[in-house]
Backbone as CSV, one residue per row, in Angstrom:
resi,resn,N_x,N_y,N_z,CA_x,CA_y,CA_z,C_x,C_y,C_z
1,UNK,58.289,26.569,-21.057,58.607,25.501,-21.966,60.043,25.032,-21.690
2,UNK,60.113,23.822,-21.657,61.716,23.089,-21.122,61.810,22.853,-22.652
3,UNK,63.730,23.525,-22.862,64.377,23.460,-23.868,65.468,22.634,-23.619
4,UNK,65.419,21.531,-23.481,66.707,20.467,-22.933,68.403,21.143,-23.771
5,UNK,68.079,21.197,-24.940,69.472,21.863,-25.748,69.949,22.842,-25.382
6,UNK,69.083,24.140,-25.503,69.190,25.471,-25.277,69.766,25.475,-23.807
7,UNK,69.268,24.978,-22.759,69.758,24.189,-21.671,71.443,23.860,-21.278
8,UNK,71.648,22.900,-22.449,72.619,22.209,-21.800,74.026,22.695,-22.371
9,UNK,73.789,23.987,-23.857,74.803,24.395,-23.965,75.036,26.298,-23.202
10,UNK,74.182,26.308,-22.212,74.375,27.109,-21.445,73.197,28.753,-21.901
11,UNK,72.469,28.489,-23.020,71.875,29.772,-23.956,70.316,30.035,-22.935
12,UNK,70.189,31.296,-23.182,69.127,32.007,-22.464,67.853,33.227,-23.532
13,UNK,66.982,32.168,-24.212,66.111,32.906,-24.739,65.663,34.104,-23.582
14,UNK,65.860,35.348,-23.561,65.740,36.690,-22.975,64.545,37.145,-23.237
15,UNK,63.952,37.839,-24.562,63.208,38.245,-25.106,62.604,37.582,-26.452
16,UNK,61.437,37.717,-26.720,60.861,36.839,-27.701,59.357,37.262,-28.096
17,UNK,59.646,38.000,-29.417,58.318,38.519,-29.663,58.093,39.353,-31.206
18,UNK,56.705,39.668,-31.464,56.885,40.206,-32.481,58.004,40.461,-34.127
19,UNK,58.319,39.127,-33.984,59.249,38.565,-35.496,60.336,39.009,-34.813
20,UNK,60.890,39.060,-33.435,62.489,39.582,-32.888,62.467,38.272,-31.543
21,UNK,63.725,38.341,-31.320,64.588,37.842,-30.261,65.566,38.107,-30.103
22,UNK,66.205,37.871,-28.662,67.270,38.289,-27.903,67.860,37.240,-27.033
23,UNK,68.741,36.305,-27.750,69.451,35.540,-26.834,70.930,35.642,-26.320
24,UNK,71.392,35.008,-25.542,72.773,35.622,-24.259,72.952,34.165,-24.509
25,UNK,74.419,33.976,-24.267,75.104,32.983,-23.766,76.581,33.051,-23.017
26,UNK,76.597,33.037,-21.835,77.902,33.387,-20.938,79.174,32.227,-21.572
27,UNK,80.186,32.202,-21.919,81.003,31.885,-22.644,81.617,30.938,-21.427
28,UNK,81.754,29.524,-21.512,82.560,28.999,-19.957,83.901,27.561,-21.024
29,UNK,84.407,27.654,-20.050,85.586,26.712,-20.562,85.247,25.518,-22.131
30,UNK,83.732,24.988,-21.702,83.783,23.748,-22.539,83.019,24.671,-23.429
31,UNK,82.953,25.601,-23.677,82.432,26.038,-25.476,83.792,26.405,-25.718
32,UNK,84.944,26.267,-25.336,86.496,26.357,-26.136,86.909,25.383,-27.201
33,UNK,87.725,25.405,-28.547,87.855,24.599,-29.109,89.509,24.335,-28.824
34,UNK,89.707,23.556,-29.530,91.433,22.955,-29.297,92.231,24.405,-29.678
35,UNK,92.052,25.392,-29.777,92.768,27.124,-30.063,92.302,27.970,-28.960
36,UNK,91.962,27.072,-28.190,91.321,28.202,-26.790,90.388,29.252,-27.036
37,UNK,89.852,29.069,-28.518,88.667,30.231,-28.627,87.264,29.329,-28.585
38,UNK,86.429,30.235,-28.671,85.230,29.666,-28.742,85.165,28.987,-29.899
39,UNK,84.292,27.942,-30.147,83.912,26.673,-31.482,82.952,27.860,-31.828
40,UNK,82.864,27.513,-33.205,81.911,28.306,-34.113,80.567,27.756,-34.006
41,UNK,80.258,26.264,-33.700,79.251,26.126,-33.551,78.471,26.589,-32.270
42,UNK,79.009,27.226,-31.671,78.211,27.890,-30.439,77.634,29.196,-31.029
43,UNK,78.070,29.881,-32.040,77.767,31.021,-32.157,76.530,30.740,-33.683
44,UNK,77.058,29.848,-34.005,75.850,29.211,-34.936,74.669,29.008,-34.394
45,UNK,74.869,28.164,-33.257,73.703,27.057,-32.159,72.875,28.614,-31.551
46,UNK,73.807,29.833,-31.477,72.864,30.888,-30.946,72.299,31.685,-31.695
47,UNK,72.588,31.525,-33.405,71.773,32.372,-34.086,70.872,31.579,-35.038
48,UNK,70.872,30.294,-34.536,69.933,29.396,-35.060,68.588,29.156,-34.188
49,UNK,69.082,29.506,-33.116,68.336,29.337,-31.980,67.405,30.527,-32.113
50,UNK,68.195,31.878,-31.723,67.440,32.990,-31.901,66.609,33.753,-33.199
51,UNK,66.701,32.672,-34.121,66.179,32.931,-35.675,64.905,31.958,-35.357
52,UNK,64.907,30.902,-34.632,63.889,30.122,-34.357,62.946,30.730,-33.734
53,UNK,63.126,31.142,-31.973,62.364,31.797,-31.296,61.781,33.205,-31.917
54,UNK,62.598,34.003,-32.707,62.342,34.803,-33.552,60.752,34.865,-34.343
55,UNK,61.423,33.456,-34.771,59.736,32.999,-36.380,59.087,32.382,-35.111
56,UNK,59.432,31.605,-33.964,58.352,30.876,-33.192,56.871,32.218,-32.560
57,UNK,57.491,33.120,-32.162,56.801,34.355,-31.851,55.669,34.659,-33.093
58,UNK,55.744,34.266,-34.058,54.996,34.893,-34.765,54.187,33.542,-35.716
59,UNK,53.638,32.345,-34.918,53.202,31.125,-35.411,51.635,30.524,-35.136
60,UNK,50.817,30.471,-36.032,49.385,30.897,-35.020,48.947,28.749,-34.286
61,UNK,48.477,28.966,-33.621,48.242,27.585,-32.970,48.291,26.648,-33.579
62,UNK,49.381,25.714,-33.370,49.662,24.500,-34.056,50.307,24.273,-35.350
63,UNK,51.013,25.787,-35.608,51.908,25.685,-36.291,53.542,25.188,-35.752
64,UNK,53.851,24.628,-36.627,55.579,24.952,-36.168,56.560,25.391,-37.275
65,UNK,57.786,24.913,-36.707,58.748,25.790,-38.193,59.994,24.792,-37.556
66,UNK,60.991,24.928,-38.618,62.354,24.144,-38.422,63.009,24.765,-39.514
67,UNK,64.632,24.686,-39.006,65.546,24.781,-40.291,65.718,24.454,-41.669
68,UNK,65.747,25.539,-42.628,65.765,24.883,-43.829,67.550,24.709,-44.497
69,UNK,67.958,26.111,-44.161,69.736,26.467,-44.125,69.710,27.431,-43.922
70,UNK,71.010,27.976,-42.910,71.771,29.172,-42.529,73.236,28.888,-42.779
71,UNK,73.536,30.511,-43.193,74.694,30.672,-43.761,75.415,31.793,-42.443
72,UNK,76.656,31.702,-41.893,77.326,32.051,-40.758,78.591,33.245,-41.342
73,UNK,78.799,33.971,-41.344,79.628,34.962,-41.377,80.310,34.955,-39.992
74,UNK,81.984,34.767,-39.932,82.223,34.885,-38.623,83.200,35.992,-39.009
75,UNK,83.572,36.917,-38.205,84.148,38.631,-37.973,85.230,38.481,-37.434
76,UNK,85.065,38.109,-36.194,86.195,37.651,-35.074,86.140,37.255,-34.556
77,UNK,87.242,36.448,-33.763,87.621,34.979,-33.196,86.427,35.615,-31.344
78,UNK,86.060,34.531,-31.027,85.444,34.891,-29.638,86.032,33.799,-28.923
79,UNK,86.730,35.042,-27.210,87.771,34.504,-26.271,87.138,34.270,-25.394
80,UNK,85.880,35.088,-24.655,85.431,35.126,-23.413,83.862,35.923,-23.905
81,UNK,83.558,36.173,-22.235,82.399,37.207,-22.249,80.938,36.816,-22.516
82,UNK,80.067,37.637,-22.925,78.828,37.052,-23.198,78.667,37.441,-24.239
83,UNK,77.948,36.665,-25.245,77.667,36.733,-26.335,76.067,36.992,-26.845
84,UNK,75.639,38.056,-27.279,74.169,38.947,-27.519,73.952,38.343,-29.035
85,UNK,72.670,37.655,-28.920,72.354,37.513,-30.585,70.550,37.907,-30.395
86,UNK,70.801,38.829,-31.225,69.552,39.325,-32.077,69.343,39.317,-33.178
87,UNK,68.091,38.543,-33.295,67.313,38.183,-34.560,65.969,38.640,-35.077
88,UNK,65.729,38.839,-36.497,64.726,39.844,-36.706,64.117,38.962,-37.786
89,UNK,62.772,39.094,-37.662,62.310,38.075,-39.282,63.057,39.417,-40.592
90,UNK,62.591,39.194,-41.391,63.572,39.709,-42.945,61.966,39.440,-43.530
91,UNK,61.394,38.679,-43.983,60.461,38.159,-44.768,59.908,36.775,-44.418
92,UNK,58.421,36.761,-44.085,58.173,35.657,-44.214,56.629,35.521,-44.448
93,UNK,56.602,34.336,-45.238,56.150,33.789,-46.004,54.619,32.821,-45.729
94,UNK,53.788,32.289,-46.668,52.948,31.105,-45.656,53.630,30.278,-45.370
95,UNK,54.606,29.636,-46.141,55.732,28.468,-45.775,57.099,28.428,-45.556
96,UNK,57.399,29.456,-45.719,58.930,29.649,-45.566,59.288,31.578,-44.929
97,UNK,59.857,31.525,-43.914,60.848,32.772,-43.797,62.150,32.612,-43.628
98,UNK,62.304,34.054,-44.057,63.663,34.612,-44.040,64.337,35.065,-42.992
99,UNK,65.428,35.063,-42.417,65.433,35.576,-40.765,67.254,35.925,-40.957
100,UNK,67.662,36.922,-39.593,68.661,37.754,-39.814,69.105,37.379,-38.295
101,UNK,70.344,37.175,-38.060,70.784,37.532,-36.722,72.139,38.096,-36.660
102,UNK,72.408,39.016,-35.272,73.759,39.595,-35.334,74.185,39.240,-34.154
103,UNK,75.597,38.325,-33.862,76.058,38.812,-32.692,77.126,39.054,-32.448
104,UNK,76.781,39.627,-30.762,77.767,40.928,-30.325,78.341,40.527,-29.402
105,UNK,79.767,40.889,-28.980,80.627,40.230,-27.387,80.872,41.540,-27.201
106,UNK,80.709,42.194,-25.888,80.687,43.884,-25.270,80.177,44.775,-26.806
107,UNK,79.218,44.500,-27.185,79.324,45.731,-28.756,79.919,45.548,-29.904
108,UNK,80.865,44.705,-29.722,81.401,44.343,-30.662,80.860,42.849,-31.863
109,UNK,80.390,43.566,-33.101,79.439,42.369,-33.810,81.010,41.310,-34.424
110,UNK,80.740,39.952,-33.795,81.552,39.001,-34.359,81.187,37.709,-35.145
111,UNK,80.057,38.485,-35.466,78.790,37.354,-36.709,77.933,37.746,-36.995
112,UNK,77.126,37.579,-38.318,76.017,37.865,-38.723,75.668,36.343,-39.590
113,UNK,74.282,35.677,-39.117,74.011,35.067,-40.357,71.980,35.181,-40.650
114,UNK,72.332,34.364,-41.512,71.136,34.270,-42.577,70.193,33.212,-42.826
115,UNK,69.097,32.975,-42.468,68.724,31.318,-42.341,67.073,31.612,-43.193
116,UNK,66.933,30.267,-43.731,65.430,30.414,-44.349,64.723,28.461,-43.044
117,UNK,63.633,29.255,-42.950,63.061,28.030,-42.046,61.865,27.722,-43.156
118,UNK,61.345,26.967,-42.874,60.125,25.871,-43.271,58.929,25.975,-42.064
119,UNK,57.735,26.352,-42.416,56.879,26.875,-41.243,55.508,25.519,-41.887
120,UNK,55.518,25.158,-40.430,54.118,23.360,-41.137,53.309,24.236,-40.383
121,UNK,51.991,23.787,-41.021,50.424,23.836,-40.536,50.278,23.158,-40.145
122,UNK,49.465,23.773,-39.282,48.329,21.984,-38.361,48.209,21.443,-39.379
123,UNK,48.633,19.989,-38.605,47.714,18.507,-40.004,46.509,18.398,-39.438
124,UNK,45.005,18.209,-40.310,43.905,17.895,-39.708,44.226,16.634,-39.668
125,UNK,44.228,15.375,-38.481,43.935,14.819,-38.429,42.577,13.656,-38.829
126,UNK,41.764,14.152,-39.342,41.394,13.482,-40.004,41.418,13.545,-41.876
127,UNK,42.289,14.045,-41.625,42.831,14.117,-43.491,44.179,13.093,-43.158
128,UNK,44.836,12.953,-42.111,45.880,12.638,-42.145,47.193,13.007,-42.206
């Protein structure tokens, strides 16, 4: 499956299965913000990502799911390195789950957040 986003800010769905995921992102000059650290939205964009593929693993044909809100805890500032986010479902629901991610630069956890998604059913098409 071509992920044009996931793509172009450099992220690597790894593993993906059973209400978990495991995404990487190698840290390169343009995820720096004007403080020479990494922007927070990269570390957001990877536990939003990996909370997605997370609930996507567990969606039966012709379902999908999207963001409803996640909440970001950041720990410490990120300089370099690669960045590990693992995500676990928490609870979920016929229409809504709950989902958890942590990530790590060498072991070290410098975020945790919290997101609830919205999971659609097939529309029958002829209901409309």
């Amino acid at each position: 499956m071509k992920l044009p986003f996931v793509e172009h800010v450099g992220m690597r769905i790894e593993a993906q299965g059973e209400g978990r995921s495991r995404c990487t992102l190698e840290v390169q000059d343009f995820h720096h913000n004007s403080s020479g650290r990494v922007h927070g939205g990269v570390a957001f964009t990877l536990a939003d990502t990996g909370m997605g593929a997370a609930l996507y693993s567990t969606l039966a044909p012709g379902e999908s799911c999207a963001t409803i809100e996640i909440k970001i805890n950041y720990f410490r500032p990120i300089l370099a390195g690669q960045l590990v986010c693992l995500s676990e479902i928490v609870h979920r629901g016929a229409s809504v789950a709950n989902l958890e991610s942590t990530i790590h630069v060498d072991d070290v956890l410098v975020g945790k957040a919290n997101g609830s998604f919205a999971i659609f059913k097939a529309r029958n098409k002829e209901a409309g």
